[in-house]
Wavefront OBJ file of the C-alpha trace (Angstrom):
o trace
v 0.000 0.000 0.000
v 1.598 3.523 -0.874
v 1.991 5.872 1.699
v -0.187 9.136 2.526
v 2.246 11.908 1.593
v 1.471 15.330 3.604
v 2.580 18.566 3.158
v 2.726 20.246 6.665
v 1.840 24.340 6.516
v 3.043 26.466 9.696
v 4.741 29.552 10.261
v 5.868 28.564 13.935
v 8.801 26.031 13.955
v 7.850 24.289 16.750
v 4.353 23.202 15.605
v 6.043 22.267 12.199
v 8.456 19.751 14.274
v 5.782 18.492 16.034
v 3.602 17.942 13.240
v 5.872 16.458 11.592
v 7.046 13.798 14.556
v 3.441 12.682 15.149
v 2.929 11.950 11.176
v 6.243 9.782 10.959
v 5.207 8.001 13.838
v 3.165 6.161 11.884
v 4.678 3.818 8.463
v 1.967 4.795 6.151
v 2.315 8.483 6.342
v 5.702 10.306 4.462
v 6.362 14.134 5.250
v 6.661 15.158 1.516
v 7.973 18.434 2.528
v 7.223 21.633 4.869
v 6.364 25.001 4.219
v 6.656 28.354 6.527
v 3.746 30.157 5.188
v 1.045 30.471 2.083
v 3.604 31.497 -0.618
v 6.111 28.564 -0.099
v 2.917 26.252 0.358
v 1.970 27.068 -3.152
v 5.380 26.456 -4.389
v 5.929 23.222 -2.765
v 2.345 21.957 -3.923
v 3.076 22.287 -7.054
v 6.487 20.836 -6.972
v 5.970 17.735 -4.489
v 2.124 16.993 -5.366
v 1.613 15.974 -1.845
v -2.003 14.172 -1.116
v -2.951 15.825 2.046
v -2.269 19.241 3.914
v -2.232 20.183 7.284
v -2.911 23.737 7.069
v -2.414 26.576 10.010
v -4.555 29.249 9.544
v -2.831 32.596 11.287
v 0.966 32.886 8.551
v 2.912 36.147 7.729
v 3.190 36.596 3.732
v 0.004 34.982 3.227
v -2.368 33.308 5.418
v -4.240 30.341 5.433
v -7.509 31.776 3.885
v -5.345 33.086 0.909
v -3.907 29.594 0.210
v -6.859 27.693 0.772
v -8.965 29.854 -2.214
v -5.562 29.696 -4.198
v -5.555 25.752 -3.958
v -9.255 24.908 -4.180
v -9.579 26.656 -7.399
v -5.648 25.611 -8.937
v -4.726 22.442 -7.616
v -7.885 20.471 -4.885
v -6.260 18.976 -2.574
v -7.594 17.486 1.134
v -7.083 19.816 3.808
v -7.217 19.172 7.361
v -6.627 22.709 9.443
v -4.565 23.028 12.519
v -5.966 25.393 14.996
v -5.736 26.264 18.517
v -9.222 26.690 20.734
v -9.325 30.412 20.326
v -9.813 30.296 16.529
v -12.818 28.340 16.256
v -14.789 31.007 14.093
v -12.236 31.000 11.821
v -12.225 26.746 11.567
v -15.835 27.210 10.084
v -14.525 29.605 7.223
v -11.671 27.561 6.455
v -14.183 24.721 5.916
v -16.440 26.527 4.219
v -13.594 26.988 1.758
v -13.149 23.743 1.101
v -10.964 22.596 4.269
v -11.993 18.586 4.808
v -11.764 18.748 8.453
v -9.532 20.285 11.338
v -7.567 18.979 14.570
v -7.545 21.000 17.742
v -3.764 22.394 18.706
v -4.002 22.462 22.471
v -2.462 25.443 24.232
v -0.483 23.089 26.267
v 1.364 20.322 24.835
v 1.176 18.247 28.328
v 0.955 14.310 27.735
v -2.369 13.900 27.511
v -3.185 16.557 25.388
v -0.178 15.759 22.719
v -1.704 12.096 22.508
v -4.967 13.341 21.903
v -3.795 15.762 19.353
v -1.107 12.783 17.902
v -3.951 10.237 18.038
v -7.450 12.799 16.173
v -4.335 13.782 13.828
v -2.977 10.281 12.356
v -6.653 8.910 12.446
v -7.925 11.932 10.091
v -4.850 11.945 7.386
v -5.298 8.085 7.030
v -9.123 8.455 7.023
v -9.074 11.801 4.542
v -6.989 9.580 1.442
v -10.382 9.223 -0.228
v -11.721 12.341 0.344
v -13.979 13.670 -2.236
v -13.378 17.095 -2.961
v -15.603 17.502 -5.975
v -18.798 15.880 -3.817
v -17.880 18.508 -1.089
v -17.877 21.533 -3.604
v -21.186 20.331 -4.771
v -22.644 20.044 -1.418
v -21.059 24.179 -0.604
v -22.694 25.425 -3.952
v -26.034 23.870 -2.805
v -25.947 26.236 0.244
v -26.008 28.946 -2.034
v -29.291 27.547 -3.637
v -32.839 27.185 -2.796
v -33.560 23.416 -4.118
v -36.949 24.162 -2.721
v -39.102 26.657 -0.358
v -40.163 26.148 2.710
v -43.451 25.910 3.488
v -45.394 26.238 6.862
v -46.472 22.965 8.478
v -49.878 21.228 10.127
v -47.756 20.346 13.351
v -48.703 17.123 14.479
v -47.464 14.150 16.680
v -46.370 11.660 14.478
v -41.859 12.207 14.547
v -41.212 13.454 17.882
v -37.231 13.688 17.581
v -34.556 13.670 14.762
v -31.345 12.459 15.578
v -28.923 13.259 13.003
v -24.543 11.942 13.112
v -22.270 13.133 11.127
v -18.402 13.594 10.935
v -15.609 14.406 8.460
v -17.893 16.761 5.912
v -20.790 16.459 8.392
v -21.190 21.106 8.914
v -21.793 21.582 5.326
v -24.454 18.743 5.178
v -26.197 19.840 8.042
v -25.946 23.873 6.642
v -27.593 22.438 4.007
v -30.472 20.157 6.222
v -30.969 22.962 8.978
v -31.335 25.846 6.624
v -33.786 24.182 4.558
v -36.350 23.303 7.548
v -39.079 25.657 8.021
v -39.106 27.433 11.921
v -42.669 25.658 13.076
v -41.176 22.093 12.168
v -43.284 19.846 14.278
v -39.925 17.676 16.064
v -37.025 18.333 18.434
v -33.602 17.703 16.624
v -30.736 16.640 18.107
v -27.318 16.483 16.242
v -23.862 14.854 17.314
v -21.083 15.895 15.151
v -17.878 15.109 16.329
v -15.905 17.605 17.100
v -13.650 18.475 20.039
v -13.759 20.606 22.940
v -14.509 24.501 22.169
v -15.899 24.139 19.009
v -19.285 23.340 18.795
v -20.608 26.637 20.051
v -19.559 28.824 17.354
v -20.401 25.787 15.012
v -24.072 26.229 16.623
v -24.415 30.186 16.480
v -23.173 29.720 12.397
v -25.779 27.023 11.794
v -28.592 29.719 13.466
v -27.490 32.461 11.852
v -29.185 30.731 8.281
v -31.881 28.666 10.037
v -35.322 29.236 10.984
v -35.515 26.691 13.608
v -33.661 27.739 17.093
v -29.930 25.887 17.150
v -27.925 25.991 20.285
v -25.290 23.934 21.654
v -26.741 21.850 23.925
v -26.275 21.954 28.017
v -27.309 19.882 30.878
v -30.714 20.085 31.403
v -31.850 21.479 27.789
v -35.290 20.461 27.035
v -36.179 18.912 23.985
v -38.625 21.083 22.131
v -40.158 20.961 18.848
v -38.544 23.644 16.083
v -35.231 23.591 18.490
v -31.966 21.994 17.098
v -29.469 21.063 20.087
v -26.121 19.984 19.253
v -24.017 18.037 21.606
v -20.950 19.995 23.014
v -17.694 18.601 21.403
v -15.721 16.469 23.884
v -18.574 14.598 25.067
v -21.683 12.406 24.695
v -25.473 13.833 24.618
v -28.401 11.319 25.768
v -31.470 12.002 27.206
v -34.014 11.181 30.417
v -37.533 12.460 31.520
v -38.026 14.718 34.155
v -41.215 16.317 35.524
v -42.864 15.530 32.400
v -40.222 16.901 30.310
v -37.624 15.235 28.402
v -34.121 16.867 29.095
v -30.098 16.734 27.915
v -27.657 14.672 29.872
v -24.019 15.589 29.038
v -21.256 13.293 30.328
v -17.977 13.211 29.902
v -16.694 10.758 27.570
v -14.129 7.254 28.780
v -10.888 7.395 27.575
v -11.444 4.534 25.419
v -13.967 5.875 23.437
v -13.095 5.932 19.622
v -16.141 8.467 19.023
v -16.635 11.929 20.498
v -18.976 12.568 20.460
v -21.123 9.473 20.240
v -23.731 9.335 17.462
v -24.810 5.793 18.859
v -25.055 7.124 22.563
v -27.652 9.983 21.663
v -29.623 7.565 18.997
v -29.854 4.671 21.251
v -31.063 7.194 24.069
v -33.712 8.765 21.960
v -34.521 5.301 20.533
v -35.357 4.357 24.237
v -37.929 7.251 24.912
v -39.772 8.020 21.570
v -39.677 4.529 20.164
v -41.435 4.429 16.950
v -41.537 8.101 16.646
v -37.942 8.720 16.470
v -36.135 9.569 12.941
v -32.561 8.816 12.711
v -30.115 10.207 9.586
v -26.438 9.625 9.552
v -24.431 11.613 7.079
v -21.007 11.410 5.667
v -18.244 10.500 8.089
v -15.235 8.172 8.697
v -15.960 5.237 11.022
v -19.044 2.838 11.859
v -20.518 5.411 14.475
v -23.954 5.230 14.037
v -24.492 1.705 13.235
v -25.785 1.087 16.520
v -27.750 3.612 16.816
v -29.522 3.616 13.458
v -29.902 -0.288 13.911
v -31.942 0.468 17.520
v -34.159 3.113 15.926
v -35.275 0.911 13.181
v -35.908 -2.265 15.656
v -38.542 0.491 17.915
v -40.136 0.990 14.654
v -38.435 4.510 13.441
v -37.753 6.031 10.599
v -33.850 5.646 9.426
v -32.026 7.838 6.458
v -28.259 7.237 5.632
v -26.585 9.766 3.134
v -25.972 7.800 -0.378
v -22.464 7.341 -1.545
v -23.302 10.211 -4.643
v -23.417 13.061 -2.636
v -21.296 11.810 1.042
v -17.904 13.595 0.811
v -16.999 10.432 2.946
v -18.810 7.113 2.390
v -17.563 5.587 5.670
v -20.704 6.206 8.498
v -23.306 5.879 5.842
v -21.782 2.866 4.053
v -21.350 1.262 7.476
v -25.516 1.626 8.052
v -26.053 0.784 4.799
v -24.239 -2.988 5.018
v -25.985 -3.727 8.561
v -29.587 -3.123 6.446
v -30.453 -0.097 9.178
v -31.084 2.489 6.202
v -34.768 2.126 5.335
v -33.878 5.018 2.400
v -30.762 5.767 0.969
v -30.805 9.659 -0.372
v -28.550 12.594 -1.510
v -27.952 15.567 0.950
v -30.349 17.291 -1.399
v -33.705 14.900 -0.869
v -32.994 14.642 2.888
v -34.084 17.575 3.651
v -37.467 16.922 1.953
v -37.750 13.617 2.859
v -37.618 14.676 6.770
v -40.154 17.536 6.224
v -42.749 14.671 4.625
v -42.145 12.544 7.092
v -42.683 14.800 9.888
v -46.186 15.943 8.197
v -47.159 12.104 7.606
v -49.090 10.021 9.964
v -46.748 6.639 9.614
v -48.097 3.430 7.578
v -49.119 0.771 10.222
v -47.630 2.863 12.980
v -49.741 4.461 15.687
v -49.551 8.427 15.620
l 1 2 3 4 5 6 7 8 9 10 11 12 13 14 15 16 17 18 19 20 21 22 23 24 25 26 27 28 29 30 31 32 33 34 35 36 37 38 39 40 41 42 43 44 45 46 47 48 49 50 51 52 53 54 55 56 57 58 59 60 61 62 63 64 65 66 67 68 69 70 71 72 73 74 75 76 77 78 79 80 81 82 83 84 85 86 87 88 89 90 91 92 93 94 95 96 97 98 99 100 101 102 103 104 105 106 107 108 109 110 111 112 113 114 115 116 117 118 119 120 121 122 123 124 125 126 127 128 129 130 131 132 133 134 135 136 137 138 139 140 141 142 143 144 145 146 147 148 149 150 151 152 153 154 155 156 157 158 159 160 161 162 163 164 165 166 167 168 169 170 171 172 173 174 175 176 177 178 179 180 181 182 183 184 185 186 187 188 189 190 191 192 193 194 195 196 197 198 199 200 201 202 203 204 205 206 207 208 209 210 211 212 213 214 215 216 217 218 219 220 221 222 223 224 225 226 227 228 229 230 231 232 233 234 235 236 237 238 239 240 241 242 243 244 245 246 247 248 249 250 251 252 253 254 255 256 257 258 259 260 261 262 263 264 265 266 267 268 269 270 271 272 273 274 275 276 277 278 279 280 281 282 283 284 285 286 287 288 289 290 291 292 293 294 295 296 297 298 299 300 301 302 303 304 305 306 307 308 309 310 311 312 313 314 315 316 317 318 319 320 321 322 323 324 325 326 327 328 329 330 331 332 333 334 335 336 337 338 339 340 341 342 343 344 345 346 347 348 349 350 351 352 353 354
């Protein structure tokens, strides 16, 4: 098998170094070269035709925003960005770019932390190889267009809850689900996306900014509500319990042998357990099986289960992965999902009690 060759992007030297230890601990990734800032990244793209970049976003000369549009429209190529907690705003622009996915730099390299970070890292550039670039520009030009209006609904109580997973690709195909829902849809969603700590908050105030249902990173204690979008905090797992006739968030911290953080199979098998039959799960594109589980409890309460087809999935892996244990009772592109959760939010269910 030919190794993943990476071209590492970072004006400081010591992040560079590091970056470049953490790849070469592993025998199927080469360091095809390193470059200081945007200008010498362009260079050296050209020249060593590397298949990934790890991309810091904050360079003298030119910055990461100024490469990224430079490469996306000369040369696509995968790019995962490198970016400390304080710049999570700018993650989502690099993404919406083009970016394939970021790793959080810690602000202290202490053990823990630098295995994390060594660990997110190595899975991601193996993970990213088949990366589909020209699916993800597809899915960013859709946000730009209105496939279809939205139209007011006759609430009703058939779909009480959405659950939705995604991962690697997963904010632009849930810009393109949230923003296409109208604000009186008749369901709580809940949404695990996994992403690390810091992140998901800015993630959430983006994704309301072009919705008309209310999105908000969840918290302990959140009630589920219909028309309200709660997305589990990165760096842990979301489920849910009643309480005084309400049904409310439960964060937790996750074990350290969790591959998934968060958990899409945690929060589906938890809404599985209270709304049964009137639970919807979608999983969307994604590296991993995370999911699986999940989507195969919701279908055996009687639910309704979408997985993201291969045509439009910037990553096949989470969707694939429900598709081969049979829990996908449709199979759609990013573009019908939306649709197809509005209809079946309206419908009263065949042979299911409403």
């Amino acid at each position: 098998m030919s190794k993943v060759r990476v071209l590492i992007v970072d004006d400081s030297a010591y992040s560079r170094q590091t970056i470049k230890k953490m790849l070469e601990s592993d025998a199927n990734i080469e360091v095809a070269g390193i470059a200081s800032d945007g200008i010498d990244a362009m260079a050296k793209t050209l020249r060593l035709n590397p298949d990934i970049i790890t991309l810091d976003i904050e360079m003298p000369e030119m910055d990461g925003f100024s490469f990224l549009r430079w490469l996306m429209s000369n040369k696509p190529t995968p790019v995962i960005i490198v970016s400390s907690y304080s710049d999570s705003k700018t993650v989502f622009r690099a993404l919406e770019f083009g970016a394939a996915d970021f790793v959080a730099k810690p602000p202290r390299m202490v053990s823990s932390e630098f295995h994390r970070l060594e660990s997110d890292l190595l899975r991601k550039v193996k993970g990213i190889k088949g990366f589909r670039l020209d699916k993800l520009s597809k899915n960013l030009e859709l946000l730009g267009e209105e496939t279809f209006q939205r139209t007011a609904l006759n609430t009703s109580d058939n779909i009480q809850v959405v659950a939705i997973g995604s991962s690697t690709g997963g904010p632009a195909a849930l810009k393109i689900i949230l923003s296409r829902l109208p604000g009186n849809f008749p369901a709580g969603i809940v949404i695990s996306q996994h992403m690390p700590k810091g992140f998901t908050a800015s993630f959430a105030e983006r994704l309301n900014a072009i919705s008309k249902v209310y999105v908000k990173e969840a918290a302990d204690d959140d009630e589920l509500e219909k028309g309200k979008v709660l997305i589990c905090p990165g760096g842990f797992h979301m489920s849910f319990k009643k309480k005084a006739g309400r049904i409310v968030t439960v964060i937790k911290e996750p074990k350290s042998t969790d591959k998934y953080i968060p958990s899409v199979d945690v929060m589906m098998s938890s809404v599985a357990d209270i709304f049964g039959p009137k639970t919807m799960g979608v999983v969307l594109t994604g590296m991993g099986n995370d999911g699986r589980a999940g989507m195969l409890e919701i279908k055996k309460r009687g639910g309704y289960t979408i997985a993201e087809s291969e045509d439009t999935a910037v990553v096949f892996g989470m969707p694939a992965e429900v598709i081969k244990a049979d829990a996908a009772e449709m199979v759609l592109p990013i573009s019908r999902i939306p649709v197809e959760i509005i209809k079946l939010a309206k419908e009263t269910p065949k042979g299911k009690d409403s």
